[in-house]
C-alpha positions as CSV (number, residue, x, y, z in Angstrom):
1,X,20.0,126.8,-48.6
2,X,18.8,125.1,-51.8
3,X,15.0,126.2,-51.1
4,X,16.2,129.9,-50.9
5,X,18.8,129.6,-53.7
6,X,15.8,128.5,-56.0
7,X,13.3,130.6,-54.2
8,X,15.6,134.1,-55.2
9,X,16.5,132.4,-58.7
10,X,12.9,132.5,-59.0
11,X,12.2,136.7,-57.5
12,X,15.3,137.4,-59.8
13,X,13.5,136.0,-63.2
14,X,10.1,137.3,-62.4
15,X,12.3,141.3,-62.5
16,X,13.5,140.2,-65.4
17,X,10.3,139.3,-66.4
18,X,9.0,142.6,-65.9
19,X,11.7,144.6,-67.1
20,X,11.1,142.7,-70.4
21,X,7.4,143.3,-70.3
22,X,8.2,146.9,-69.9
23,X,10.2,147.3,-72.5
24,X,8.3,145.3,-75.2
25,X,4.8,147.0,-73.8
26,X,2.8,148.9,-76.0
27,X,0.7,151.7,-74.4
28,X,-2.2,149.3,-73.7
29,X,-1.9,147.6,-70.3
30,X,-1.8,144.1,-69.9
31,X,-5.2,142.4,-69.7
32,X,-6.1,139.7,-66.9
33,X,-9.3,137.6,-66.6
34,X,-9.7,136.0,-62.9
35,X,-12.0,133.5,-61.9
36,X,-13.3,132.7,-58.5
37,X,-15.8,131.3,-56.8
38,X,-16.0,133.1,-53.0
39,X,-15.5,136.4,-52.0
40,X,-13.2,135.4,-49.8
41,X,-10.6,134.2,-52.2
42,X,-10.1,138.0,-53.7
43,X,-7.4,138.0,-51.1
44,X,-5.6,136.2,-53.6
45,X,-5.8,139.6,-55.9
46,X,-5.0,141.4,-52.9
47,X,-1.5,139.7,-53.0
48,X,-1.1,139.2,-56.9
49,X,-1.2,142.7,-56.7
50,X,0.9,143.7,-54.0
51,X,3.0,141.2,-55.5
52,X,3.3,142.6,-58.9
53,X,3.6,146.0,-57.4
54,X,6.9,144.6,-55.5
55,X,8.1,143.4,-58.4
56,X,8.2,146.8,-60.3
57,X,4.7,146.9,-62.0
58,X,2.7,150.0,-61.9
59,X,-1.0,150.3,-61.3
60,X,-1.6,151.3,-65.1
61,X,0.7,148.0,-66.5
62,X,-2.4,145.3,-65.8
63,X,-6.0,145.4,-65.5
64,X,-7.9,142.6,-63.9
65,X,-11.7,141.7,-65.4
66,X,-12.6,139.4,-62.3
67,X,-15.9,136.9,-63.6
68,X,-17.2,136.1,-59.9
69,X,-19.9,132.8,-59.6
70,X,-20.9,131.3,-56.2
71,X,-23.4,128.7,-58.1
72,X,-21.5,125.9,-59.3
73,X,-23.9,125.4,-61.7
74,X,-23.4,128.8,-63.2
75,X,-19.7,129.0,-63.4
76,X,-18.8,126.8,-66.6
77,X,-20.8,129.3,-68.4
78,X,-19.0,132.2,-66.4
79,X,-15.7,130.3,-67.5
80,X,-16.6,129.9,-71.2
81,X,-17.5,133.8,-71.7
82,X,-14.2,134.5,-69.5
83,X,-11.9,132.2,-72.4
84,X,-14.0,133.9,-75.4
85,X,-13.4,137.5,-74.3
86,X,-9.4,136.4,-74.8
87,X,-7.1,138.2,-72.7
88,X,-3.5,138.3,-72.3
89,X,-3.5,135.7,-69.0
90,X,-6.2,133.8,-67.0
91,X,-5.7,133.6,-63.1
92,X,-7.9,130.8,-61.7
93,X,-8.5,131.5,-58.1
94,X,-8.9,127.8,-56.8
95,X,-9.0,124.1,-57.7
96,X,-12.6,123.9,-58.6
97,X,-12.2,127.0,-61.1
98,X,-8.9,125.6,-62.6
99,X,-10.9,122.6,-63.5
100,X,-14.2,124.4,-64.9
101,X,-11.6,126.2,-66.8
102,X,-9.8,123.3,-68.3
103,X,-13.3,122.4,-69.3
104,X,-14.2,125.7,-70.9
105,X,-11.2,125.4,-73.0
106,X,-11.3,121.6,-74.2
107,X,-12.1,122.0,-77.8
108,X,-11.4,126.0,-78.3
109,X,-8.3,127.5,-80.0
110,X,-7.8,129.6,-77.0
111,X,-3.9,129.5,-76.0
112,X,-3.9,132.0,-73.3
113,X,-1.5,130.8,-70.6
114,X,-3.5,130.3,-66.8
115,X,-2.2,130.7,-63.4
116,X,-4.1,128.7,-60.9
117,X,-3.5,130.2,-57.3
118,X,-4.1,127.8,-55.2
119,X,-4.5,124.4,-56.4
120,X,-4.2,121.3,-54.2
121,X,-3.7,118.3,-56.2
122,X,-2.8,119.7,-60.0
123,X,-1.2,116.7,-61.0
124,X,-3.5,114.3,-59.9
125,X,-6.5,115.9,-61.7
126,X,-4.9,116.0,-64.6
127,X,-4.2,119.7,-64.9
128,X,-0.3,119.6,-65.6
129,X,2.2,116.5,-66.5
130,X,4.9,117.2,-63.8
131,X,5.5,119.7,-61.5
132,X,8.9,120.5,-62.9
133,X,7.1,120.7,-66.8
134,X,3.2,121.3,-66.5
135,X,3.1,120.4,-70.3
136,X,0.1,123.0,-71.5
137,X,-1.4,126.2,-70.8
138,X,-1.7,125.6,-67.1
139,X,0.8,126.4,-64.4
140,X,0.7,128.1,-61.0
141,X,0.6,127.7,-56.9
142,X,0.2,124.2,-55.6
143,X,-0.8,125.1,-52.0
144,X,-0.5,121.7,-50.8
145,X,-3.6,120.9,-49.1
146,X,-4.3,117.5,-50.5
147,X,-1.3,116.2,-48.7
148,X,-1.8,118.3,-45.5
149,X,-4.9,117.3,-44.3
150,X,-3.0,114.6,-43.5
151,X,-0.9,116.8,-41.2
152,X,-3.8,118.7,-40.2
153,X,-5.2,115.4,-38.6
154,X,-1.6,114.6,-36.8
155,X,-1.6,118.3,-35.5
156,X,-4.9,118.4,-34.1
157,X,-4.9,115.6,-32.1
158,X,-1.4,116.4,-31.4
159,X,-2.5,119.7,-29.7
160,X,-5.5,118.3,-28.3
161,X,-4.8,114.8,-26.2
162,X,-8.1,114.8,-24.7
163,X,-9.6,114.4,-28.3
164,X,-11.0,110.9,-28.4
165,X,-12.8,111.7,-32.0
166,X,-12.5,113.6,-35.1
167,X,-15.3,114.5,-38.1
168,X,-14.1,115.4,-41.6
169,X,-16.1,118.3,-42.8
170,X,-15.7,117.6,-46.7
171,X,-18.2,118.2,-50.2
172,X,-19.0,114.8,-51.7
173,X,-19.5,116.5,-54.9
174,X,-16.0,117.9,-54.9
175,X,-13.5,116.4,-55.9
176,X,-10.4,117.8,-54.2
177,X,-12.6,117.4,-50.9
178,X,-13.2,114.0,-51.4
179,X,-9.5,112.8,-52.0
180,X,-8.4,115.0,-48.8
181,X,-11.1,113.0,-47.4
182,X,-9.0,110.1,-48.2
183,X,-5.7,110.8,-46.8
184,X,-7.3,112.7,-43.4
185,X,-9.1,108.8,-42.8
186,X,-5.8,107.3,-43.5
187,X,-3.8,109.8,-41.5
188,X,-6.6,109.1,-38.7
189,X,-6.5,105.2,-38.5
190,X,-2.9,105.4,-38.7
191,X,-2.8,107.7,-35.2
192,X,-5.0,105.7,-34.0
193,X,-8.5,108.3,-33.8
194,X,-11.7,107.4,-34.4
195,X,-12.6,109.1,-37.5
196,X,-16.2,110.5,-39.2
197,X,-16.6,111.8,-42.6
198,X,-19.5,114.6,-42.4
199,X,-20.9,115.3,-46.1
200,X,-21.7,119.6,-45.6
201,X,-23.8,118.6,-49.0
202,X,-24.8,122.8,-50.5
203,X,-26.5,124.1,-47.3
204,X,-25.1,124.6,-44.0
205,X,-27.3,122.1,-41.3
206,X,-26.6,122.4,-37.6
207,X,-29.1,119.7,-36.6
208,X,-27.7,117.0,-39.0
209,X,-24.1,118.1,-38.0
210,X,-24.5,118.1,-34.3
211,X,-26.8,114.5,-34.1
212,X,-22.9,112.9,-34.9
213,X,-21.3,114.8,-32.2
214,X,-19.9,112.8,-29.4
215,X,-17.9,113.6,-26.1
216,X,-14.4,115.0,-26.6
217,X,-15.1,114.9,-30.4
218,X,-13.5,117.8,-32.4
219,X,-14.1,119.0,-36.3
220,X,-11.8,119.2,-39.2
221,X,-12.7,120.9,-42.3
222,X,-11.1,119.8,-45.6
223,X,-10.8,121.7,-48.8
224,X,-14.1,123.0,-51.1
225,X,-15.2,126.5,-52.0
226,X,-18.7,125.6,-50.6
227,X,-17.2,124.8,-46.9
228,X,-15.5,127.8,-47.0
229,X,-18.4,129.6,-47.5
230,X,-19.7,128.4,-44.5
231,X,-17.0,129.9,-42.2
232,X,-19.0,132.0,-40.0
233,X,-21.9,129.6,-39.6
234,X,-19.1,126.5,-38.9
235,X,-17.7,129.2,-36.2
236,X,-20.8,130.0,-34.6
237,X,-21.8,126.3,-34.5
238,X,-18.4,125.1,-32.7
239,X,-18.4,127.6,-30.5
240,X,-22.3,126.9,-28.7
241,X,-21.4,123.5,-28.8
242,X,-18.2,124.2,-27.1
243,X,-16.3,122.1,-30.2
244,X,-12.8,122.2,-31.2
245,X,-12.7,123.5,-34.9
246,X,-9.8,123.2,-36.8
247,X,-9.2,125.0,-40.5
248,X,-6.8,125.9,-43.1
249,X,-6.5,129.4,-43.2
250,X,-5.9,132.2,-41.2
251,X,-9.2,134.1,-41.8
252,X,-11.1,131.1,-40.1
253,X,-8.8,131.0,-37.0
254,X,-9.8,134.6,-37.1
255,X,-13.4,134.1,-37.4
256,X,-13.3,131.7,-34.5
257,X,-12.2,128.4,-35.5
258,X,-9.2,127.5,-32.6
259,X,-6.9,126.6,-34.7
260,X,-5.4,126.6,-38.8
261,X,-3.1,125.2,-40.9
262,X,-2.3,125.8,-44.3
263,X,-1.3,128.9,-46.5
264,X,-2.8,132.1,-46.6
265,X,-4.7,133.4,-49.6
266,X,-3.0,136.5,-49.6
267,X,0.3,134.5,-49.3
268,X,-0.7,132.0,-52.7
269,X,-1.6,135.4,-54.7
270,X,1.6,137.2,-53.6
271,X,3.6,134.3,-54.3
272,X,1.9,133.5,-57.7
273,X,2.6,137.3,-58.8
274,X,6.4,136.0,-59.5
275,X,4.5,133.5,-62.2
276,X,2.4,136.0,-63.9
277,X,5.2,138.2,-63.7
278,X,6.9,135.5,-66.5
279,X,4.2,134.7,-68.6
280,X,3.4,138.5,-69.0
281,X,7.0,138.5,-70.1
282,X,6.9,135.9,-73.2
283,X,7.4,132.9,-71.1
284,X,6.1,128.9,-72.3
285,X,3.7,128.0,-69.1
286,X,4.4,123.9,-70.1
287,X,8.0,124.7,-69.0
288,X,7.3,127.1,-65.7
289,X,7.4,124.9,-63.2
290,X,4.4,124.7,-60.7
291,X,5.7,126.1,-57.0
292,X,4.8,124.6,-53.6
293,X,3.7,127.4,-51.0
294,X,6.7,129.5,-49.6
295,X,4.9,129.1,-46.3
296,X,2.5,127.6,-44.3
297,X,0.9,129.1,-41.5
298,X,-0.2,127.5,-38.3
299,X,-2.5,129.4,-36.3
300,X,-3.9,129.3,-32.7
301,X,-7.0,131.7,-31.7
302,X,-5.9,131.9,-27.7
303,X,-9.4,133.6,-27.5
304,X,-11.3,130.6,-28.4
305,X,-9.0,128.1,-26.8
306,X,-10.0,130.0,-23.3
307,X,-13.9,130.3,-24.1
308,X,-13.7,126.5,-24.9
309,X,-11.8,125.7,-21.8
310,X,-9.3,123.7,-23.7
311,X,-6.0,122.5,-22.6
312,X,-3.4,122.8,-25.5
313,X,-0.2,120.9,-25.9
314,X,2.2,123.2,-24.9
315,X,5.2,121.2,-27.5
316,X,2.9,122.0,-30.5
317,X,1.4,125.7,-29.4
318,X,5.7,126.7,-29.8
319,X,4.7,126.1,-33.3
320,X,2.1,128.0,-33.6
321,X,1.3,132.0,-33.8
322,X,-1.5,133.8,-32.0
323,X,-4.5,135.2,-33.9
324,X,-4.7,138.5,-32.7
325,X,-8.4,138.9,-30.9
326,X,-9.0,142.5,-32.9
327,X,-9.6,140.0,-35.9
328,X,-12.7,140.3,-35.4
329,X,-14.9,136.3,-35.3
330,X,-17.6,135.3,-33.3
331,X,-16.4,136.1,-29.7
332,X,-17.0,139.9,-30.8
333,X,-20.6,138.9,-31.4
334,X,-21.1,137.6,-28.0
């Protein structure tokens, strides 16, 4: 009762928001810079918005300027031209762009409020104070997948009582990745499972990654851009090798992973359209508070469970929705 009490206080300010933003609007829509590294995350726009469209917002009210970079190497210079050209609002589509960000505003005068949509450990990095009070410019959608891959662990083996092994997909050179890295190990020795931590490094190698495969060993990714642009090639892999592949969001169960965990990126933009909503409206982001996810989704593809031959724990799959096989993944390919 007390999440949905706060949850429709929140829907309830963000129309007010907007009814405020309308009337104080001058003819010129409201101006929105995104960053993002992978395609993939402009789902997140997707549901910003459908979100903001929900919310009363016409098409004409905002225009997004989206400053895409894949190359890590590229996109503090991507961020810096994105704080110069000064809009109204900055959404930063992940952790690793949040923190470029914070970077490319250290030292400017640049006080434009930033929504990060989808961060998993904002406090911990140093982006905001408290969750309740971020305390600066920064505020925005913890999805919670620093503390889940904890969980992810527990669920996996949970649904899988064969598994005698699990390796940790994670980027050394992230640092999100490397402190889910920490709490997956933990969660692992704690249950008991012989655990592996498998550095993906920039490039995608199939030899390197199968020489540590074992019997009844399964793979666990953990959070970075860079894994995530290895979806299809992590899919394809699992699936010759006949190796459970667990993920954290619903477009990898659907590209062929077996199973997911975590929230949706349409779900994190959808949800952080309530936030925008109140900045765009005069809001202070140091006092609007950072929200947790307003769902997490776990997902089973029944598709790949068959072609693996798997045998799933029938307690946890009651917990779990279907992936519908017109998805699309790599059984379509085969």
């Amino acid at each position: 009762m007390r999440t949905a009490s706060v949850m429709t206080g929140l829907m309830v300010m963000a129309i007010i928001g907007f009814l405020i933003f309308e009337n104080s609007q001058a003819e010129e829509p409201a101006q929105i810079g995104v960053l993002v590294t992978e395609s993939s995350r402009m789902e997140k726009l997707t549901g910003i918005e459908d979100g903001l469209a929900d919310l009363g917002f016409a098409d004409d009210d905002v225009v997004f300027h989206v400053y895409e970079e894949e190359d890590p190497g590229l996109l503090l210079s991507v961020a810096t031209d994105l704080v110069h050209a000064d809009y109204d609002l900055i959404t930063a589509f992940g952790g690793i762009e949040t923190q470029v960000l914070q970077e490319a505003m250290d030292g400017t005068e640049s006080h434009t409020p930033v929504v990060f949509v989808g961060m998993a450990a904002p406090m911990e990095t140093g982006i905001i104070e408290r969750f309740e009070a971020p305390g600066g410019q920064f505020t925005g959608i913890a999805n919670h997948h620093l503390s889940l891959s904890a969980k992810r662990v527990e669920l996996f083996t949970d649904a899988l009582p064969e598994l005698e092994a699990v390796v940790l997909l994670y980027n050394a050179s992230i640092d999100i990745s490397e402190r889910s890295l920490a709490m997956a190990l933990e969660a692992a020795d704690e249950l008991q499972i012989n655990a592996l931590a498998f550095d993906v490094g920039d490039v995608f190698d199939a030899e390197a990654l199968n020489g540590v495969l074992g019997p009844n060993t399964g793979l666990m990714t953990l959070p970075s851009f860079v894994i995530e642009g290895m979806t299809g090639e992590l899919a394809e892999f699992a699936m010759a090798k006949d190796v459970p592949l667990m993920g954290i969001y619903d477009d990898e169960a659907s590209a062929g992973f077996l199973m997911s965990y975590g929230s949706s990126f349409y779900d994190q933009g959808y949800q952080a359209a309530r936030q925008v909503s109140m900045l765009l409206s005069g809001n202070d982001p140091e006092n609007l508070p950072v929200e947790l996810p307003d769902q997490l989704l776990f997902h089973v593809n029944d598709d790949v469970a068959r072609e693996l031959g798997v045998t799933l724990n029938e307690d946890i799959l009651r917990l779990a929705e279907p992936v519908p096989s017109e998805q699309g993944g790599v059984l379509d390919a085969q």
